[in-house]
BALOBA-1460 file (C-alpha; in Angstrom, 3 decimals):
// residues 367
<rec num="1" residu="x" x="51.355" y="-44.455" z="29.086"/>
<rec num="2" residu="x" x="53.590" y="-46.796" z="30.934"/>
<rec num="3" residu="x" x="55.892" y="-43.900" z="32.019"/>
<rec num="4" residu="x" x="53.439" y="-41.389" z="33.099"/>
<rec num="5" residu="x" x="51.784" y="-44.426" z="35.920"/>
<rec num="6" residu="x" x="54.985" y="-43.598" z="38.274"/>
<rec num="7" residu="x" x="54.633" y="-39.738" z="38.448"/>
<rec num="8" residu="x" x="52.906" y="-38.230" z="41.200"/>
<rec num="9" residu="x" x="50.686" y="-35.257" z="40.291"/>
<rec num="10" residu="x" x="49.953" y="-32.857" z="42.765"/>
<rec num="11" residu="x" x="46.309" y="-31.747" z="44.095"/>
<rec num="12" residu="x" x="46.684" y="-28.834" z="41.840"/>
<rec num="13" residu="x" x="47.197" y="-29.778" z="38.544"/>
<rec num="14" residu="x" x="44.389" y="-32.326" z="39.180"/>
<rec num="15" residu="x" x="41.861" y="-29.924" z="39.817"/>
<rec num="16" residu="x" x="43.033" y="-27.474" z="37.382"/>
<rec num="17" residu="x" x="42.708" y="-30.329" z="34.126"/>
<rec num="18" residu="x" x="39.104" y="-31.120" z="35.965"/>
<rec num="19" residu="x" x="37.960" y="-27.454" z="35.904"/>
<rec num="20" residu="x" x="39.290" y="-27.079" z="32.752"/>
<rec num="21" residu="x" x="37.315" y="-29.917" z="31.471"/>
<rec num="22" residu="x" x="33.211" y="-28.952" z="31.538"/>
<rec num="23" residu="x" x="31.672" y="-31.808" z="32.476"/>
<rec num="24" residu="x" x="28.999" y="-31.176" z="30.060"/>
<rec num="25" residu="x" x="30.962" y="-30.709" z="27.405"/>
<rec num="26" residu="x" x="33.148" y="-33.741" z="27.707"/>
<rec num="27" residu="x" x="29.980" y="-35.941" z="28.201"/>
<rec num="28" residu="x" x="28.171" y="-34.392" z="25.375"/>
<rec num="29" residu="x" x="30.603" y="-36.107" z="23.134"/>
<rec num="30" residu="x" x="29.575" y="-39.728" z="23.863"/>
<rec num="31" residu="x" x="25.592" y="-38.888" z="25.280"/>
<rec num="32" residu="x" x="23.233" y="-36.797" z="23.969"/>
<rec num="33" residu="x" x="22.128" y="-34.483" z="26.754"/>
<rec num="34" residu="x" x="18.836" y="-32.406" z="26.466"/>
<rec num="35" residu="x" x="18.579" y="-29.723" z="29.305"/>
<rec num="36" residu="x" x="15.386" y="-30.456" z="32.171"/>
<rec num="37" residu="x" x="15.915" y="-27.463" z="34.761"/>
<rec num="38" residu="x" x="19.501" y="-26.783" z="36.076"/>
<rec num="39" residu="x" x="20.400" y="-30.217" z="34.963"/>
<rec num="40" residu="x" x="21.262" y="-32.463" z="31.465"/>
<rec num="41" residu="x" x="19.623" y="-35.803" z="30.886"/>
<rec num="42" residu="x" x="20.262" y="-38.836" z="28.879"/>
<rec num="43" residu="x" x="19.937" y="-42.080" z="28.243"/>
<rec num="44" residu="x" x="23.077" y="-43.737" z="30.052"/>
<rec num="45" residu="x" x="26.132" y="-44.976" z="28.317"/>
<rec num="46" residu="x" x="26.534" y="-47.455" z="31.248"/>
<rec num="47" residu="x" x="23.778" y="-49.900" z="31.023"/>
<rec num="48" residu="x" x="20.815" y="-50.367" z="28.791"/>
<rec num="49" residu="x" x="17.534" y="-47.908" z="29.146"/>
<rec num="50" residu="x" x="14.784" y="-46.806" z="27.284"/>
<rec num="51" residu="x" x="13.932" y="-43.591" z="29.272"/>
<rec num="52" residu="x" x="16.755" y="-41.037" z="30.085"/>
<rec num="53" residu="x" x="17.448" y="-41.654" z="34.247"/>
<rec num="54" residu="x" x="21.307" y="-40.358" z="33.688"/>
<rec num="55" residu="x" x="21.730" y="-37.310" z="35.350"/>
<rec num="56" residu="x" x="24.486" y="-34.348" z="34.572"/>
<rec num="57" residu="x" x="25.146" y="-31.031" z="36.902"/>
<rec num="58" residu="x" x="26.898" y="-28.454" z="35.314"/>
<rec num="59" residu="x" x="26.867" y="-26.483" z="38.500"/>
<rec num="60" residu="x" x="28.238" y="-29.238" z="40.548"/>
<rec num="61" residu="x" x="30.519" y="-31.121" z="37.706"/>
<rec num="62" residu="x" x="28.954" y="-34.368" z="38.624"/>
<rec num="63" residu="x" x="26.993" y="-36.793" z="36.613"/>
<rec num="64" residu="x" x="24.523" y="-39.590" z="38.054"/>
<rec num="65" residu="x" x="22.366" y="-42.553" z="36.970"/>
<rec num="66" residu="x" x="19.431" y="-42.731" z="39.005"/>
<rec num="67" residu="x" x="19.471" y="-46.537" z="36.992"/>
<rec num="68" residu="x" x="22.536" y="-48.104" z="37.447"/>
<rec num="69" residu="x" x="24.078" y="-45.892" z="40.445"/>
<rec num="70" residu="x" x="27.309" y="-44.729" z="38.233"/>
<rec num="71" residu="x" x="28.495" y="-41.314" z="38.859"/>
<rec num="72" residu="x" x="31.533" y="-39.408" z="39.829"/>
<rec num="73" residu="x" x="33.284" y="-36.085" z="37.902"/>
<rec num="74" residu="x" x="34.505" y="-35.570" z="34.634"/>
<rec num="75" residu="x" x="37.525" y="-37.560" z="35.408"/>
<rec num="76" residu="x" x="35.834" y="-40.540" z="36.954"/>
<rec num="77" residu="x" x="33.534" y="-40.218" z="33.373"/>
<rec num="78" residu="x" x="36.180" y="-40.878" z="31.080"/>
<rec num="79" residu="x" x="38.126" y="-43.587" z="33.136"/>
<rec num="80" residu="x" x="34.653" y="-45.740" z="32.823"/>
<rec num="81" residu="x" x="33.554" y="-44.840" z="29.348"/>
<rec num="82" residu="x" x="37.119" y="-45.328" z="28.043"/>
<rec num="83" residu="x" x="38.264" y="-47.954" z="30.248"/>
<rec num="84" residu="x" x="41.116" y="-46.515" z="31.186"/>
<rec num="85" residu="x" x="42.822" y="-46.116" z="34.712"/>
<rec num="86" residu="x" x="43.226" y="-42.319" z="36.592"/>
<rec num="87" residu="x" x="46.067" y="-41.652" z="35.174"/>
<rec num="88" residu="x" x="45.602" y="-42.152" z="31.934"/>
<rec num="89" residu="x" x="41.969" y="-40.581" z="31.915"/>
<rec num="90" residu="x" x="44.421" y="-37.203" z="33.655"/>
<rec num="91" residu="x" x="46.316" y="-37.659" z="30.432"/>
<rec num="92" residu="x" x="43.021" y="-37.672" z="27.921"/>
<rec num="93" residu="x" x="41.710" y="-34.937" z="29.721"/>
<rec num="94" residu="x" x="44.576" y="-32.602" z="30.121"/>
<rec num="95" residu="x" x="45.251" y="-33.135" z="25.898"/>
<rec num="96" residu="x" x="41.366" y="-32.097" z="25.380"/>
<rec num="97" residu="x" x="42.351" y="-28.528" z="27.698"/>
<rec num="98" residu="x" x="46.135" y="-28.367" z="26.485"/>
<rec num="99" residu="x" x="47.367" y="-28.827" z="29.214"/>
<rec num="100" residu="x" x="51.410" y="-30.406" z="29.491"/>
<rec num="101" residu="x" x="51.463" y="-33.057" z="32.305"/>
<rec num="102" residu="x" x="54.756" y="-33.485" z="33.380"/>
<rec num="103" residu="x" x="56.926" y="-36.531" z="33.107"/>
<rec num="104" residu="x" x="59.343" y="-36.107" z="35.963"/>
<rec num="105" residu="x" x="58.027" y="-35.692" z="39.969"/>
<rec num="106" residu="x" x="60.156" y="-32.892" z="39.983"/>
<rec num="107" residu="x" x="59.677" y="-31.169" z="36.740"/>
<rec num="108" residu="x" x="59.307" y="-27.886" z="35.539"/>
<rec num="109" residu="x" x="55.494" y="-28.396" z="35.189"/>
<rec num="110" residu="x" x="55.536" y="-29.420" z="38.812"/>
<rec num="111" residu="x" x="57.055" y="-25.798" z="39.630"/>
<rec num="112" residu="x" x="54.328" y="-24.258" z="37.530"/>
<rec num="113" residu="x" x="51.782" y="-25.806" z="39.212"/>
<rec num="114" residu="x" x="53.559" y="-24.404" z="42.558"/>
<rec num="115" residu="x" x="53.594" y="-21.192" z="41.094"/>
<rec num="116" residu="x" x="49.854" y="-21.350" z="40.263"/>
<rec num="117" residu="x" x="48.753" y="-21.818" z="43.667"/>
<rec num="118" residu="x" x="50.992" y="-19.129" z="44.733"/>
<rec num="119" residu="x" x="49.512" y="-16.330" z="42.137"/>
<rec num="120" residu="x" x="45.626" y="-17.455" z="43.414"/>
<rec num="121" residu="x" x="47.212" y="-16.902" z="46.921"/>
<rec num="122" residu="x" x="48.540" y="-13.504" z="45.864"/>
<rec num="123" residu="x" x="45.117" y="-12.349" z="43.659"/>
<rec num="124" residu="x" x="43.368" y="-13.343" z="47.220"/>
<rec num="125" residu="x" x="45.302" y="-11.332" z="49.434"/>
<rec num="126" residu="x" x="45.464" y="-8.365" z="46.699"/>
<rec num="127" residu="x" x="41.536" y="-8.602" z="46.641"/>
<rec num="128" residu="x" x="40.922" y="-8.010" z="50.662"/>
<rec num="129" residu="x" x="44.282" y="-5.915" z="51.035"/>
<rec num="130" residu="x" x="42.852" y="-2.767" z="48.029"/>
<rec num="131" residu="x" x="38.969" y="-3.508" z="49.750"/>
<rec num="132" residu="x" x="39.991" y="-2.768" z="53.231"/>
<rec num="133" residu="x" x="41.944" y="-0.358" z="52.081"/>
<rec num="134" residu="x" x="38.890" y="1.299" z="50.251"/>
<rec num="135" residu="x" x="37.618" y="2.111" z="54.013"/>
<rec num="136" residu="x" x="41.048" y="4.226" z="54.612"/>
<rec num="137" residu="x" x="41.016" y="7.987" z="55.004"/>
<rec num="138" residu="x" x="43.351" y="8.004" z="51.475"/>
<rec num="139" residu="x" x="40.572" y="6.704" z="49.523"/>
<rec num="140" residu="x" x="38.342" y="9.372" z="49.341"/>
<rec num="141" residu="x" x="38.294" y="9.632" z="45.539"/>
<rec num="142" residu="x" x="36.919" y="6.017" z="45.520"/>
<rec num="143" residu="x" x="34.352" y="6.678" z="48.333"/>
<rec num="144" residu="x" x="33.294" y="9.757" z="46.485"/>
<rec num="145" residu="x" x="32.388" y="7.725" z="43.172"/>
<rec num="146" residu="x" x="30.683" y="4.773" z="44.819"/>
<rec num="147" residu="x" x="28.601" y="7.151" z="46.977"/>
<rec num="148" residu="x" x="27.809" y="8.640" z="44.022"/>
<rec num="149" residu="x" x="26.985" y="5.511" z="42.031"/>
<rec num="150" residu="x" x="24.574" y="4.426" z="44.665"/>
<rec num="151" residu="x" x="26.740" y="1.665" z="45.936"/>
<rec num="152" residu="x" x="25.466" y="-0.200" z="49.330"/>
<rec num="153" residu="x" x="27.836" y="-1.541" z="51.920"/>
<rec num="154" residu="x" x="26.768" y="-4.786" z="51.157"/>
<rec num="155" residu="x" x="27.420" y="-4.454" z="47.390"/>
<rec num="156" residu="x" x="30.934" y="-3.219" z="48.305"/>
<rec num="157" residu="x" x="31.664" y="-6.801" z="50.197"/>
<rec num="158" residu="x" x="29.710" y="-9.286" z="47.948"/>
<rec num="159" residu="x" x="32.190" y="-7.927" z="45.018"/>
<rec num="160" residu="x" x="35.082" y="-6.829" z="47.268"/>
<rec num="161" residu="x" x="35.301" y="-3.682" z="45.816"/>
<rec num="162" residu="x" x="38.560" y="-1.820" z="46.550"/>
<rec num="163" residu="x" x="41.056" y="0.776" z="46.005"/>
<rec num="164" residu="x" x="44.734" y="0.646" z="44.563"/>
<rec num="165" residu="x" x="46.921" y="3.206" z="46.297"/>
<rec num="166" residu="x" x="50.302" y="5.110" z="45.596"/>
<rec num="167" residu="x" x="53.557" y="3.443" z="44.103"/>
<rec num="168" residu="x" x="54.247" y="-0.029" z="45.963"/>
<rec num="169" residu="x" x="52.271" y="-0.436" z="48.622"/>
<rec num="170" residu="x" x="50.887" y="-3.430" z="47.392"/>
<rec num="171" residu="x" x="54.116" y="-4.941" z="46.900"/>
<rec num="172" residu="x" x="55.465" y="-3.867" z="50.223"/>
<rec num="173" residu="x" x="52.477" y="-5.464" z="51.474"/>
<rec num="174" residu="x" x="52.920" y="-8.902" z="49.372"/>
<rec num="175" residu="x" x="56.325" y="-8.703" z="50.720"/>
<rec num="176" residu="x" x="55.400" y="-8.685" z="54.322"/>
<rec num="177" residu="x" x="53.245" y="-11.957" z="53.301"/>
<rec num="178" residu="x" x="56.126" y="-13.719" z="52.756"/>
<rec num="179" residu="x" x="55.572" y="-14.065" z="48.851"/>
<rec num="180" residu="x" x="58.877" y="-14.004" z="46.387"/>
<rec num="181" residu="x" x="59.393" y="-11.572" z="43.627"/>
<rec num="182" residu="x" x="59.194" y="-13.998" z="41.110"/>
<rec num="183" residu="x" x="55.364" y="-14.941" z="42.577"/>
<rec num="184" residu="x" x="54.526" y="-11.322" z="42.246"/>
<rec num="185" residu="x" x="55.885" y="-10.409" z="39.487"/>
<rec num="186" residu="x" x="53.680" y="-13.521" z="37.842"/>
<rec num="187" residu="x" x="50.535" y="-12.050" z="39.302"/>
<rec num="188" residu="x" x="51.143" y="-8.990" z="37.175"/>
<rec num="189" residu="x" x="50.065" y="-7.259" z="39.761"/>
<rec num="190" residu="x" x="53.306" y="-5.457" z="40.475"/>
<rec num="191" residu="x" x="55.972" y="-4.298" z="36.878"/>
<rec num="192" residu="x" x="59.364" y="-4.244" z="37.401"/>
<rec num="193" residu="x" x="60.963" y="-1.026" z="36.240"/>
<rec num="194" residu="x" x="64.492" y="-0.605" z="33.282"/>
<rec num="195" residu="x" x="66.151" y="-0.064" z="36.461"/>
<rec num="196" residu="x" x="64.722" y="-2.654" z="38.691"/>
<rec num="197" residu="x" x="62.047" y="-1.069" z="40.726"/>
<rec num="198" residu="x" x="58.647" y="-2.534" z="41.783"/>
<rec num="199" residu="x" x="55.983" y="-0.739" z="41.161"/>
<rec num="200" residu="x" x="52.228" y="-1.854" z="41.802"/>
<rec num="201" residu="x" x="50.510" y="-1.680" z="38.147"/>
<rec num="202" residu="x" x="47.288" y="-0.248" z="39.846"/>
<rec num="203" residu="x" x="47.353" y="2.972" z="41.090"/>
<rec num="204" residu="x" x="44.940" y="5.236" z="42.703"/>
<rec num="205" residu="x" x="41.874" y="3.382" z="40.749"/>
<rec num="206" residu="x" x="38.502" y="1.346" z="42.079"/>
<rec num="207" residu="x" x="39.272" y="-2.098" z="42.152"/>
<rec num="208" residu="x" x="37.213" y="-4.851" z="40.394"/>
<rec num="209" residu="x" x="38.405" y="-8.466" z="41.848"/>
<rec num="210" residu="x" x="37.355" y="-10.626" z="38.879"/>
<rec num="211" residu="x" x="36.862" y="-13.823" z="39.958"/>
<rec num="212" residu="x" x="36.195" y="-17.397" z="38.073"/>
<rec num="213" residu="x" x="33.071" y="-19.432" z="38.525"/>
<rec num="214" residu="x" x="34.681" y="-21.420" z="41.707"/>
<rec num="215" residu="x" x="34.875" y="-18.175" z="43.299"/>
<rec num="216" residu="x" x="38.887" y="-17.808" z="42.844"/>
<rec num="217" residu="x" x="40.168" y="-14.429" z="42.029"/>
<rec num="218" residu="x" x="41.911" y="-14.557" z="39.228"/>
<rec num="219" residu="x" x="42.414" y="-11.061" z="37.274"/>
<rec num="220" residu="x" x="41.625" y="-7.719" z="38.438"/>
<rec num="221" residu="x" x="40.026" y="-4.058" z="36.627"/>
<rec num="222" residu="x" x="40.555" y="-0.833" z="37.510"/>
<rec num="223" residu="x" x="38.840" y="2.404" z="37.279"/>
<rec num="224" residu="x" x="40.424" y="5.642" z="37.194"/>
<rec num="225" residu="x" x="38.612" y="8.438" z="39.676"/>
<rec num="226" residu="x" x="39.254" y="11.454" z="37.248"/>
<rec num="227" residu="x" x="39.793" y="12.202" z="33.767"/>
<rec num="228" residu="x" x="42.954" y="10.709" z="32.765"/>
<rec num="229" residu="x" x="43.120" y="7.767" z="30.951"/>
<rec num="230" residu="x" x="42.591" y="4.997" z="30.380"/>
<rec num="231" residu="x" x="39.762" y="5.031" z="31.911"/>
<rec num="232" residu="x" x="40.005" y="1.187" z="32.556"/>
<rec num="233" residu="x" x="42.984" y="-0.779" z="32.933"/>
<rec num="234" residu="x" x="42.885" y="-4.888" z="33.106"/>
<rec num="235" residu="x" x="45.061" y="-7.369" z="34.190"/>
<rec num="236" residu="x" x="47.072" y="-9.244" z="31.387"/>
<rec num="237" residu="x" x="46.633" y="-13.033" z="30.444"/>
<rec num="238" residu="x" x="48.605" y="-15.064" z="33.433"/>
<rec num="239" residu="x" x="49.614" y="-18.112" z="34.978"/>
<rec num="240" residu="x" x="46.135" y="-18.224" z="36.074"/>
<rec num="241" residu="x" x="43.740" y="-16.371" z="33.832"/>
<rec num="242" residu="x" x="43.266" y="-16.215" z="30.391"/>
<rec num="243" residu="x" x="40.984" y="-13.324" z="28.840"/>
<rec num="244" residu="x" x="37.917" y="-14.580" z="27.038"/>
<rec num="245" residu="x" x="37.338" y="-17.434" z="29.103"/>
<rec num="246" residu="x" x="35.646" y="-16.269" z="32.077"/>
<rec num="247" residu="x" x="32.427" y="-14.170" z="32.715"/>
<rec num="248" residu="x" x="32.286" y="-11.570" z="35.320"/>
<rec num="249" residu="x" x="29.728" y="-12.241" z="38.260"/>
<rec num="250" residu="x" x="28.754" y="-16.098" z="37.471"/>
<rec num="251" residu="x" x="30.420" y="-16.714" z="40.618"/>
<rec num="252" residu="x" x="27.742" y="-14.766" z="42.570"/>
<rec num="253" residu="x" x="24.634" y="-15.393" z="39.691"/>
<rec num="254" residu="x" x="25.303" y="-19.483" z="39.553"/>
<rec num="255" residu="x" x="23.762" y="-20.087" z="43.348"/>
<rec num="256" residu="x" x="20.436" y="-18.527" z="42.026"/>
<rec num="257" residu="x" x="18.128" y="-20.470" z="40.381"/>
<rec num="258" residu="x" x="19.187" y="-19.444" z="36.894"/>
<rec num="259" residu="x" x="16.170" y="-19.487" z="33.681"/>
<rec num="260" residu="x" x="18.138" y="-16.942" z="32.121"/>
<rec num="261" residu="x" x="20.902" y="-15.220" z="32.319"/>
<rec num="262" residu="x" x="21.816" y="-11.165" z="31.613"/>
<rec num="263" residu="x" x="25.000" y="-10.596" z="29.810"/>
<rec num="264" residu="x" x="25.736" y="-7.294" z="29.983"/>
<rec num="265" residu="x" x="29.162" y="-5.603" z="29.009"/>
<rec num="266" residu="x" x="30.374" y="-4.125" z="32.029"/>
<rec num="267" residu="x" x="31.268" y="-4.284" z="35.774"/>
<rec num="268" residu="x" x="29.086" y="-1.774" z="37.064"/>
<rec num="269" residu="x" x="26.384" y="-2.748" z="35.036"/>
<rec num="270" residu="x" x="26.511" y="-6.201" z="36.300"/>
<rec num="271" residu="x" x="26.908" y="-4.637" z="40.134"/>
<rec num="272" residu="x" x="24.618" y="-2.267" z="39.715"/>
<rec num="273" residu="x" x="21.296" y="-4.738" z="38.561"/>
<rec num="274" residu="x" x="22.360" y="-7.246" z="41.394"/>
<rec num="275" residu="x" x="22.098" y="-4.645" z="44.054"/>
<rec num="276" residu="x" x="18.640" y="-3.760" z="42.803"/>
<rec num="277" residu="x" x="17.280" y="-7.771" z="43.044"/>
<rec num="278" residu="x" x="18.453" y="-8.476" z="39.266"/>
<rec num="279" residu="x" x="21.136" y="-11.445" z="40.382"/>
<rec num="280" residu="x" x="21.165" y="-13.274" z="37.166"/>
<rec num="281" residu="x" x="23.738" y="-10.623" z="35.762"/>
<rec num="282" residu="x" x="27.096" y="-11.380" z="34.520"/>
<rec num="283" residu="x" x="29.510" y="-8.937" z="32.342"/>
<rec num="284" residu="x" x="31.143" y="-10.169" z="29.556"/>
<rec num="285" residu="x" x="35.262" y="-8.523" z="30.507"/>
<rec num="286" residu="x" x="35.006" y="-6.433" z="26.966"/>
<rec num="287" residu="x" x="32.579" y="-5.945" z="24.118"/>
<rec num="288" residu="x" x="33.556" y="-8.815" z="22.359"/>
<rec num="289" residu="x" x="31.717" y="-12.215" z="23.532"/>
<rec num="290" residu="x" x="33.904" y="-15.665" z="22.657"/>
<rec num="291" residu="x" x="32.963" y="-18.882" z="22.090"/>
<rec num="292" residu="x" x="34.490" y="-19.773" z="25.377"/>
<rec num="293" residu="x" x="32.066" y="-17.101" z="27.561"/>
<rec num="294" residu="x" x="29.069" y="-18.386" z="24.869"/>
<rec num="295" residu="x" x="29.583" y="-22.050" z="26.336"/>
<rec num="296" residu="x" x="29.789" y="-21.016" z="29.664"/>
<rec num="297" residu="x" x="26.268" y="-18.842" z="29.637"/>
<rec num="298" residu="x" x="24.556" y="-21.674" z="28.168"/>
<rec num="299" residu="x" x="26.124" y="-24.369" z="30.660"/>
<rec num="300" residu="x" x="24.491" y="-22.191" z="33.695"/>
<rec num="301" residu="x" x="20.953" y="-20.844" z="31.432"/>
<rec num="302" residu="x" x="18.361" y="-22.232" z="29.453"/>
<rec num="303" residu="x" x="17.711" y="-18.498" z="28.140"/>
<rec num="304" residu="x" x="20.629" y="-15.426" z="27.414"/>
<rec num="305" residu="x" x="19.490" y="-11.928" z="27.100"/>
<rec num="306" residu="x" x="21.725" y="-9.697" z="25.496"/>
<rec num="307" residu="x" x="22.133" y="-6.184" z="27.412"/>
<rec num="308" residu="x" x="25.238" y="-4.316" z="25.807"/>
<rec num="309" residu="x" x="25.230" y="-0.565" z="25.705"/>
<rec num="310" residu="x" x="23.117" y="1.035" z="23.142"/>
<rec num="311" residu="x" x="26.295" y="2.883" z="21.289"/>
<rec num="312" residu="x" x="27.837" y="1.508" z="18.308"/>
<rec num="313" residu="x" x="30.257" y="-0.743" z="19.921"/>
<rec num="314" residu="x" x="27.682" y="-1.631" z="22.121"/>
<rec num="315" residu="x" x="25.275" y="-2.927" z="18.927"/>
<rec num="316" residu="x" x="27.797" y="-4.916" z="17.030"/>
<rec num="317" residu="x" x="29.039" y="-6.588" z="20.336"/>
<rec num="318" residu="x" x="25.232" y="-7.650" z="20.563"/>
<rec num="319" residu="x" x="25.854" y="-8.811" z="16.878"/>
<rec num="320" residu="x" x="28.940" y="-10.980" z="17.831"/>
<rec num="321" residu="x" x="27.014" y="-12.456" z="20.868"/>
<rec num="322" residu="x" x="24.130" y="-13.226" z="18.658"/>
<rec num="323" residu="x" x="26.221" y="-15.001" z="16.218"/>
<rec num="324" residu="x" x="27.943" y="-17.307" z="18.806"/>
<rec num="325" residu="x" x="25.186" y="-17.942" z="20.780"/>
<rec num="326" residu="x" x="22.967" y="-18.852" z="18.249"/>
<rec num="327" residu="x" x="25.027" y="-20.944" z="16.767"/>
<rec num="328" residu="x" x="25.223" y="-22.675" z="19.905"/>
<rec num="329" residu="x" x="21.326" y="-23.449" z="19.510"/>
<rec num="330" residu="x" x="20.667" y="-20.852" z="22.677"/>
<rec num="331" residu="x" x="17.770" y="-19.293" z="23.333"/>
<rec num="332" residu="x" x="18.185" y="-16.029" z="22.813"/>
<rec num="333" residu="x" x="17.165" y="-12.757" z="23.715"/>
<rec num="334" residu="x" x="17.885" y="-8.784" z="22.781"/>
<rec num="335" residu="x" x="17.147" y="-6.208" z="25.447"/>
<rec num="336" residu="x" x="15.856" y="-2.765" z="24.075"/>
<rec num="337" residu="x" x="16.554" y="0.094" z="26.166"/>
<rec num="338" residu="x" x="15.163" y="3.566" z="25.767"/>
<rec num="339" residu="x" x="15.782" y="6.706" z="27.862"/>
<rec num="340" residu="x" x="19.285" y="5.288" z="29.144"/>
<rec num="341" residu="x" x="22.536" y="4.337" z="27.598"/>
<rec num="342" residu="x" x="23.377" y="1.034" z="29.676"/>
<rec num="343" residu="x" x="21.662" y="-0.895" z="31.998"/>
<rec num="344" residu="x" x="23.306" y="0.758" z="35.321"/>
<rec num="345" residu="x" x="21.902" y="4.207" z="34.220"/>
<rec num="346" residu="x" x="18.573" y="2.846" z="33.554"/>
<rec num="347" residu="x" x="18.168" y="0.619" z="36.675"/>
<rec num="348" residu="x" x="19.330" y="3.422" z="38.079"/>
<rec num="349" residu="x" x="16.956" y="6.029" z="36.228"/>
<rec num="350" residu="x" x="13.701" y="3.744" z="36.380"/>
<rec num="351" residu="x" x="14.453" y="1.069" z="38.874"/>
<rec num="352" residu="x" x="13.938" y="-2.645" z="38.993"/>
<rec num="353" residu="x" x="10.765" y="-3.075" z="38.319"/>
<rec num="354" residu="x" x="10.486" y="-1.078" z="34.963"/>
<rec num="355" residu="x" x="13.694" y="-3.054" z="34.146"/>
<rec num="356" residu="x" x="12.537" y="-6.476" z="34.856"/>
<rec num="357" residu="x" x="9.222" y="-5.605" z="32.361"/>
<rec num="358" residu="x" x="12.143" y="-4.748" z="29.845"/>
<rec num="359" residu="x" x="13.584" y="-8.226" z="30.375"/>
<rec num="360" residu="x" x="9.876" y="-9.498" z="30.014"/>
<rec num="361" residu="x" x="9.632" y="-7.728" z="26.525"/>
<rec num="362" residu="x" x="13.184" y="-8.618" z="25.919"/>
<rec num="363" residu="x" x="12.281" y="-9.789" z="22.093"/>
<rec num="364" residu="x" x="14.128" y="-12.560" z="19.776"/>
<rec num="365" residu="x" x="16.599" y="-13.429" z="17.332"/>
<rec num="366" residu="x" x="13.606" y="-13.842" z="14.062"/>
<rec num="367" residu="x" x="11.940" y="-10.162" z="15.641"/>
């Protein structure tokens, strides 16, 4: 300990080991928490109580005692409960996520972190450079399918929807930004060729910004506008994303007031209910749910309802889900569609309102 109390960590790697720490989680481990709305409550490790008053927000990563007037974050949690200083509590916490804190100011972790906040600045840009560029003359394929799949204006900008062109025009574009080829070539958003070309890895496909659930972009899926394949391409793990870990939408689902939550397997699905009113959709980035995705539905809901597609891959995804999340004591629900393969063609098919009573009916784990 006595050599990590000189270094210096930067603004980034402190918020990274604090969102990579859920607050629930951590406090979990020393107070049992039972769920009372949007929030946990318990009795408080702090000072002695008989009724719960201590207070946890998984939506704002804070706790409170309404008894004894502690609170703070995750970090400012373990410093008191452990007795131990900032730093050290940085160390605990960064061990619990795997994270490497670096023992030098100028490090090669430092670096990382510098190249971090570089590839979020690059996903960013990416995200409103393909959307405008959605609005161009040159993506007519893309306007085509949207217009097609019933796609408002305003659906377009709440999930920046977009369009990947020819070649390298994003990385000509990057370029113009000012960003390195090292801080692009991190992104994966742009593959450097045998014989050292750039070349963007989406081309000529919809863009899906997939963002985590502070709102950053992070990752990015694309849709091809004719028959080749694949039909969907996906970022790779990076510097800043790592598959399994996120759910797409919770970014726009968590500022409703969330009793339940639809997971549903994919983006349009997810876009498709929230345009219609349904904005307690998320989309699980594959057919496979993890553990990770299972503890991040039940940190937002008090109720999951399972809407995969009603193929085969579609049922033993719902199989998977229903084996991590009730294992993580969830309450859980199965949607049952009929007349419609996924729940974009049938909110699509029957509207909102027939959907919502199949939400209503949505029946559970012992049916």
């Amino acid at each position: 300990m006595k050599g990590l109390k000189m270094v210096r960590y930067s603004e980034e790697l402190i918020d990274e080991i604090r969102s990579s720490n859920d607050i629930v989680d951590v406090i979990s481990q020393y107070v049992t928490l039972k769920r009372s709305g949007r929030s946990f409550f318990g009795l408080c490790p702090f000072h002695k109580e008989k009724s719960p008053s201590f207070s946890v927000s998984p939506d704002k990563q804070l706790f409170h005692c309404f008894g004894c007037g502690a609170g703070g974050n995750v970090i400012h949690f373990i410093s008191k409960i452990e007795h131990v200083n900032f730093i050290e509590s940085l160390q605990i916490l960064a061990e619990r996520a795997g994270i490497t804190l670096p023992t030098l100011q100028n490090s090669e972790d430092d670096k990382k972190q510098q190249l971090r906040k570089k590839v979020f600045e690059i996903n960013e840009k990416a995200a409103l450079f393909y959307h405008q560029h959605l609005y161009q003359p040159s993506a007519k394929p893309a306007q085509e399918y949207v217009k097609k799949r019933k796609l408002t204006n305003k659906t377009l900008k709440n999930f920046l929807l977009g369009y990947s062109g020819n070649f390298n025009e994003l990385y000509v574009f990057l370029k113009q930004q000012g960003f390195k080829d090292e801080e692009i070539l991190a992104s994966s958003l742009v593959n450097k060729t045998e014989d050292g070309k750039m070349i963007d890895r989406f081309r000529k496909r919809l863009m899906f910004p997939i963002c985590d659930v502070r709102g950053r972009v992070i990752a990015f899926g694309g849709r091809v506008l004719d028959d080749s394949k694949p039909k969907y391409i996906n970022s790779p793990e990076t510097i800043v994303y790592t598959k399994g870990r996120h759910l797409y939408g919770l970014n726009v689902a968590k500022n409703n007031d969330l009793k339940e939550l639809i997971i549903v397997e994919g983006y349009m699905d997810a876009i498709s209910l929230h345009q219609r009113g349904i904005d307690n959709a998320v989309a699980s980035l594959g057919t496979a749910l993890t553990e990770a995705q299972g503890r991040l539905l039940t940190r937002y809901s008090e109720k999951v309802i399972i809407g995969y597609d009603s193929d085969g891959a579609g049922q033993a995804a719902t199989l998977r889900g229903l084996e991590i999340l009730s294992n993580m004591g969830c309450d859980l629900r199965i949607l049952q569609m009929e007349g419609a393969k996924d729940p974009d063609e049938y909110v699509i098919k029957y509207g909102s309102g027939r959907f919502n009573m199949l939400v209503n009916k949505a029946i559970s784990l012992v049916e």
